[in-house]
Structure formats: C-alpha cells, structure tokens
N, C-alpha and C positions, 0 to 999 in steps of 0.2 A: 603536475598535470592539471590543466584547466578544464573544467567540466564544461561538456557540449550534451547537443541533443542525442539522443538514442542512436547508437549506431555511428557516432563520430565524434572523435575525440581526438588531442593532439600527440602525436608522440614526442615528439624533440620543437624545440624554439632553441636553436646553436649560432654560434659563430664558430664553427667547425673550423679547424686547425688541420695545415696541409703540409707534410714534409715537401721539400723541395728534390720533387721529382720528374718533372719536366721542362721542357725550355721557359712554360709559363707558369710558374706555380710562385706563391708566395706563405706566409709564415699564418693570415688569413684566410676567412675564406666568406662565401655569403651569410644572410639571413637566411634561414630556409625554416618552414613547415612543413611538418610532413604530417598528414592525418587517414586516417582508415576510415573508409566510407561501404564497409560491407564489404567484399572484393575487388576494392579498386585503392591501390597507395596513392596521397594526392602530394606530389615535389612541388610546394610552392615557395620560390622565391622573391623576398623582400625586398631582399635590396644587395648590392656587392656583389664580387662573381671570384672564383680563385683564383683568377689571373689578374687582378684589380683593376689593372690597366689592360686598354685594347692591344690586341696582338696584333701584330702585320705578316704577310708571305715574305719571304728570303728566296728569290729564285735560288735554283740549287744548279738543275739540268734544264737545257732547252735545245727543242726538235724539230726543227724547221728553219730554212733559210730563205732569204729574196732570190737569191742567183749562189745555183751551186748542183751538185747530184741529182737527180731526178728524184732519187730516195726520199730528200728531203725537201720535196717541194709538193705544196698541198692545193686541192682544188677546194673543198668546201668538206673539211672534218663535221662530221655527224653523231659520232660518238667515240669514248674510247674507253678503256677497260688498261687494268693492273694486274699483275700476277701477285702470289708470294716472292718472289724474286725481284720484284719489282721492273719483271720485263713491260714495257707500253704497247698497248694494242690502239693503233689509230682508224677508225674507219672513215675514208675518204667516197663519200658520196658521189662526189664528179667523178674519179677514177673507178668507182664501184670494187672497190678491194678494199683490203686490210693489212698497214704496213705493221711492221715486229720489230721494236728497238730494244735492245737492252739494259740495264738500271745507269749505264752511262751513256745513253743518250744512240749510242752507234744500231747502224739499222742492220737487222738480221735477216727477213726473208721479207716477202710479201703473199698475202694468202687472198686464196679466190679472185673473181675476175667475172667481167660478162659472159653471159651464159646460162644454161639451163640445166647442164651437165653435175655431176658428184663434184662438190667444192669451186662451183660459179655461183652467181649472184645474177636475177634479173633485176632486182631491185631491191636492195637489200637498203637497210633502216637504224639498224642498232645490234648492238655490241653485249658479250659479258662475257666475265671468266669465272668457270665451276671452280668447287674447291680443290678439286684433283688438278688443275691446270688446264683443262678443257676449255678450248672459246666456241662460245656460240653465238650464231649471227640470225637473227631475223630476216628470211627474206616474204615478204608479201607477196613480192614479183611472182616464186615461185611455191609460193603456199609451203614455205617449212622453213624448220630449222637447221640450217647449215652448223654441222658439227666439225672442227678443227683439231688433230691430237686423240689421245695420249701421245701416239708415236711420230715421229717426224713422216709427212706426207699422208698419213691415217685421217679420213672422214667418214658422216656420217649425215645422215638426214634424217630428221624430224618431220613429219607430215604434219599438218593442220587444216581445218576447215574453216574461212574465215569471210568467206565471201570477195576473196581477191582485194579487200582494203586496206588501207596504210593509216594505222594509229599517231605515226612520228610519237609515240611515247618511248621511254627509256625500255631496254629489257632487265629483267630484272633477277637473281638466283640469292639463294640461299647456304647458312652451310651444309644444309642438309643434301646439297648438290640439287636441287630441285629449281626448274626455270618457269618464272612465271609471264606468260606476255598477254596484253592486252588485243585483246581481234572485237571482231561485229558480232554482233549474239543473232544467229540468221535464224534464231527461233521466234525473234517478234519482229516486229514492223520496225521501218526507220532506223538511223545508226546505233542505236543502243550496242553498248559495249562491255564484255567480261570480260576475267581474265583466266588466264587454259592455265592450269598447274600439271607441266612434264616431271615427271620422275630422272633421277641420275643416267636413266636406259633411253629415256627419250618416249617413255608407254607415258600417255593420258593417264594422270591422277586425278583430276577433278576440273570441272568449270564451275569458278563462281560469281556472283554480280562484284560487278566493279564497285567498290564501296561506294557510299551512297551516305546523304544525310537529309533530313525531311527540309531545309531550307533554300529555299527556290531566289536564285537571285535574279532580282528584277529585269525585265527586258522590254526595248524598246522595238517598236513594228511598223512597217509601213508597206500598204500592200501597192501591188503593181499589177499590169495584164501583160500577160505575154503570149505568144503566137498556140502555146496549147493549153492557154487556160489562166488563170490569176495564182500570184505567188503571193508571198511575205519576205521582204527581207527583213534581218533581226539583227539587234547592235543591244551588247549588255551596258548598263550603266557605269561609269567608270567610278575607280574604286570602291567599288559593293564588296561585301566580303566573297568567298568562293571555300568551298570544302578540298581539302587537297589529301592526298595520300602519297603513301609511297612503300614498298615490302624493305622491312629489316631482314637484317641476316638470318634471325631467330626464326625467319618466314609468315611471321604476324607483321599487320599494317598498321603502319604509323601513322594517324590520322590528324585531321584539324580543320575545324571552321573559322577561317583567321577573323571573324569577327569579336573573338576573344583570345587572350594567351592560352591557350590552354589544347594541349597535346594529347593524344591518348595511344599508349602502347599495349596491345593484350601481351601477358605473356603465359607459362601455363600453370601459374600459383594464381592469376587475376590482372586485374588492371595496373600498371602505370599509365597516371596521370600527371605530369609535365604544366605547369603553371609560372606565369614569371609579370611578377607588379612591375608594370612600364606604361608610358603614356606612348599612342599612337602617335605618327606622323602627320603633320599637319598636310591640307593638298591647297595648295595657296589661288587666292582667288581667280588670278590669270591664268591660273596652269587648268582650275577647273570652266575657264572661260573656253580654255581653247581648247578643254580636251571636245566641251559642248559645242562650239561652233564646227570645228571636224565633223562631228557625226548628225550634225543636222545639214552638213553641205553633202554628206553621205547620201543619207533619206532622203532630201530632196531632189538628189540626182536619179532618184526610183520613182519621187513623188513627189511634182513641185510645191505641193501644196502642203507638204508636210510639217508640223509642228509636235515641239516638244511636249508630250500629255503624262509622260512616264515623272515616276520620282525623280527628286533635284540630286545634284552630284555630294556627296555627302563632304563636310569641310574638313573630316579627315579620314586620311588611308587605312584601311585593314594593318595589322599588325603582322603579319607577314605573307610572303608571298610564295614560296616551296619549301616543302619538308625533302628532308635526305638523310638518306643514312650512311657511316661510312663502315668501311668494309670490317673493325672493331667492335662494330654497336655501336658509336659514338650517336647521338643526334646533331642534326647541322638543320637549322630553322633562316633559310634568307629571308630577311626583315624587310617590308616597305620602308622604303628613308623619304626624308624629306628632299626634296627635287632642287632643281635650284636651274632657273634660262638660261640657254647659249643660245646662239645666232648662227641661225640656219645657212652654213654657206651655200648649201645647193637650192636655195630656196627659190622658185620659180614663181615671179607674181600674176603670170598666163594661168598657171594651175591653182584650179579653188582646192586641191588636197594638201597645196603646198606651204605649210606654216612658215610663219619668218623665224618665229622663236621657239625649240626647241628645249624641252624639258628632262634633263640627265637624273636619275637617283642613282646616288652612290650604293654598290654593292656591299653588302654587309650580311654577316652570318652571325648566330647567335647558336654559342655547342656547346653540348651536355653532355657528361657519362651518361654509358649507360641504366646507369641505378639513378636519373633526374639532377645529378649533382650542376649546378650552373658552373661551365668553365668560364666562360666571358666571350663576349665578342671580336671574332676576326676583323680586321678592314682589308681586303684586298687592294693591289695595286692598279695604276692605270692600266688600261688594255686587258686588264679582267675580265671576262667573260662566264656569265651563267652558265650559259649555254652553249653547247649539252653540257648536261650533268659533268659536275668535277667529279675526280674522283677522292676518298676522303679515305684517309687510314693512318690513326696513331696521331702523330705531329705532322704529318708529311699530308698536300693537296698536289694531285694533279689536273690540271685545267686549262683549256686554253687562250689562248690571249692574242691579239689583233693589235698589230701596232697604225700608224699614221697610214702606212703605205696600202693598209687592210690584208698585210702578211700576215698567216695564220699557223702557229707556232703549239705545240703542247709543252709546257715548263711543268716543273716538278719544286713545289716550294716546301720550305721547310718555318711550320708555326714558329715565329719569337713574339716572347711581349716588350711592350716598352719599358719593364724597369729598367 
C-alpha cells in the first residue's frame, strides 16, 4: 500500500485476471486504481480494458421494413423499451401509438392511439417498462401517465402537473418499479425543470431539482427588437463541456461534467467514482471554422451587426457526450470522437445555413460493470443511431438504425469482440 494524504489511500494497483465469461472477455484485464476518499470509492483506470480489443454489434433481430405490413412500417420512432422476455416496445411518434414485437422480431399488438380517452395518447413523448412488465408512456399532451398491463387490455392513468410542456427527454424507472420523468417546475419563473418520482401505484413520491452542477457553460447573445418588446437569441459555444445525467436502475443518478473522465454514481454505502486516463478528441481547425461561421451567419440573421465577443471554440471535444445505463447496471458512457468531412450532397449555395462540408463522429460507447470495472469500447455499425436512447442489457443492445433510403428499423445486436 502506498502512503497518501489523510483520508486517501490506494487499495489495489492490479492487472486483474478475467475468466472467460462473456462473448468479450479475455485471460486480462485493465490497470485499475481504486482509492477511498471518505465515502466515495474512486475506479480509476490506466490503461487496458477486459475486452482488449474493441467490440462491435452482430445484428441479431430486425423490425421494420421498406414495403411490407403496415405493422412493420415506421413513421419517426421516438423511443422504445425491452421487457424481461425480451418483447420490443416501439413508440412511433407520427402514428402516435406503440407497436409490441416479440423477442423474434413478429408483431403482437399495437397500444393506444390519438385521443384523450383511457389508453390514447394526445401527444405522447417516451416510453419505459416497470419491472413487473408494465409500460408506461409519457403523454404531455394529456398531462399523465399512460399505464399499459398487467392484464391483457388493463390501463391506467397517472396524472401530473407540468404546465402542458414537452421535455423530449427519455422516461426513465427503476427496479424498485418507481418512474421518474422530467416536467417544468411551475413554482419558479422560466423553463426550469425537475423531476416528479411516481411510486409502483402511480402516487407522487417526490419532486426533486433536476441535477445540477455549479459550471455554467458559456453562451453566446445577440439581441433583437421585436413587435412586443426586444429579445436575446442565444447559441452555446461548441464543444464546451455540459453536465449530463441520467437515473440507474438502483434509482440514484448517474452523473458527469464531460469536461473530465470522471463519473459519479451515489449508491447507499457512498459514492462510486468512475475515472478513465484517455486523451480527448481533437475538433480539427475546419470543423471548428465551420461550426463558427454557422452561428455567426445565425446571429447575424437576428443582428446584422453582430460579432463574435464570446470564448474561442476550444481545439478539443469534451470527453464524452451521454451517460446511460442499461437495464443490468451496466454503465454505457457515448464518447466525443474525432469527426472527420463528408460532402454535403444536399448542399444548397442560395442557403447561408447550407454547409458544403459536413462533419460525421463516429459513434462509440465506452462500458463499465457495475462495481467501475472497464469493460472496453463498443464501435457500433453504419446506420447506428444514438437516438433515442438504445436500450442496453447484458451483451445484447437495442437501437435503432437508418439505412440510405432513411428507413427506420429497431435491431437487436448482440456484443462480440475482435479476438
């Protein structure tokens, strides 16, 4: 053990040794530090990861076609949800319902619909499934929660008070069956936002402030006049870090200011602290040329006179850009990557918003058990998409993916590494 200051000390310096127990697992495993800092364990990794090599997705199952059943044709998916049985819940935004496949891909029912009525939607947002099997759907539209099951045709409503706003964040539950969703906090001024914690019964457990960190990322102004008064429009600096969160299953929030590695999980022994030595992505001169010429052809379309007075664009990216968790406890951290130009084919040289050249980052996740252990980096496939939220459980992702034709499909991939 090497002597630290008061209060912190190291426990292990390993090259910890990993049976071969998953599709990625090898006979090593990382550097890791783990130190005690009063109630917080700090998982810092050095270097290596147990999977040594990057893993890639293995489509497995895919749900959606170009020309076929109605069933399987999607207008704009907005979120989607997993059962324990691995049934797929899809919510199609355009069609304002929720289709029901089962773990081989075939469609089973379709739930709610426009309307105001027990089990419609007037504007429903996102998706999740309790631990008992229960789905629940955020509707704004109609101020509640749309409850789905236990029984085949059984619903149930959730009321809330939110001021009639639409967050477009994830919904989000736990195993304790408890749902937590993000609304307006109509006890102060302006959109300030919390989040409402429902109980299994759908009773109000608490409101609390949406996390929060004292670091303010910088922002750019430019005021205008308009017919009842003068405004400000506002454009953040690109790539400035941002605080992110997201609720684990354990129902503690997963936190991080991506302007360093470093994660913080409460749990109810103290802190997990998540830390990983890597260098940032570089943002290459052109790419911060053109993110800066965008937003000043922005501003001056508010203000002709407007100039850059804000901080310079920083020459590299935050370290990453969403925290998630998957439905095991796993951590799943999407990393900023480095970008790289394509050529805008719908590029339009009438339109000053219209860039010629285009700037791609490859999507990349970076997962952890849940006790900080670094498993190593997924790459996902072309037509990968972030967004919404995959969903993550075990070795198995579901997500979904957009090919050339901008068909929108849900797959079900199964983690392998490259040995």
């Amino acid at each position: 053990m090497l002597a630290r200051a008061p209060g912190v000390f190291i426990v292990t310096f390993t090259l910890a040794a990993f049976s071969a127990c998953g599709p990625a697992s090898s006979s090593t495993g990382p550097a890791t530090i783990v130190e005690t800092v009063g109630d917080t364990t700090v998982v810092r990794t050095l270097s290596g990861s147990v999977w040594v090599e990057e893993a890639t997705l293995v489509p497995e199952v895919s749900i959606g076609e170009f020309d076929g059943p109605e069933e399987y044709l999607f207008g704009s998916i907005w979120s989607i949800a997993v059962d324990d049985a691995r049934n797929v819940y899809v919510f199609d935004e355009q069609a304002q319902h929720v289709r029901v496949f089962d773990s081989a891909g075939a469609y089973v029912e379709t739930l709610g619909g426009r309307g105001e009525g027990p089990g419609e939607f007037r504007r429903a947002e996102a998706i999740a499934v309790l631990p008992d099997g229960r789905l629940v759907v955020r509707d704004p539209g109609n101020q509640r929660i749309e409850v789905f099951g236990p029984g085949a045709g059984q619903t149930d409503q959730w009321g809330y008070n939110a001021g009639n706003t639409y967050s477009m964040s994830p919904l989000y539950t736990d195993a304790l069956g408890r749902t937590f969703l993000v609304a307006r906090d109509l006890s102060r001024e302006g959109f300030v936002m919390h989040v409402i914690v429902l109980g299994p019964d759908g009773t109000h457990a608490d409101t609390i402030p949406q996390p929060s960190s004292p670091y303010e990322p910088p922002t750019l102004m430019a005021e205008f006049v308009t017919t009842s008064g003068s405004a400000v429009a506002r454009a953040g600096v690109p790539f400035s870090p941002e605080f992110l969160w997201t609720v684990h299953p354990s129902g503690h929030f997963l936190t991080g200011l991506s302007s360093e590695y470093r994660i913080d999980l409460p749990r109810d022994d103290g802190v997990l602290r998540i830390e990983r030595i890597t260098d940032p992505a570089p943002a290459h001169d052109e790419e911060r040329a053109g993110r800066r010429e965008r937003i000043t052809r922005m501003m001056r379309n508010t203000d002709p006179d407007w100039s850059w007075t804000g901080p310079p664009i920083p020459e590299h990216k935050p370290f990453f850009q969403e925290l998630l968790a998957g439905r095991d406890g796993r951590l799943w951290v999407r990393l900023a990557t480095e970008a790289h130009p394509v050529e805008n084919e719908d590029h339009d040289p009438e339109d000053p918003f219209s860039a010629p050249v285009l700037w791609e980052e490859p999507v990349r996740y970076d997962v952890f058990e849940p006790d900080g252990t670094y498993l190593g980096v997924v790459v996902p496939p072309d037509g990968f998409t972030p967004f919404p939220d995959p969903v993550f459980d075990g070795d198995h992702v579901w997500a979904v993916t957009t090919d050339d034709l901008g068909i929108e499909r849900v797959v079900r991939f199964r983690i392998r590494s490259q040995e």
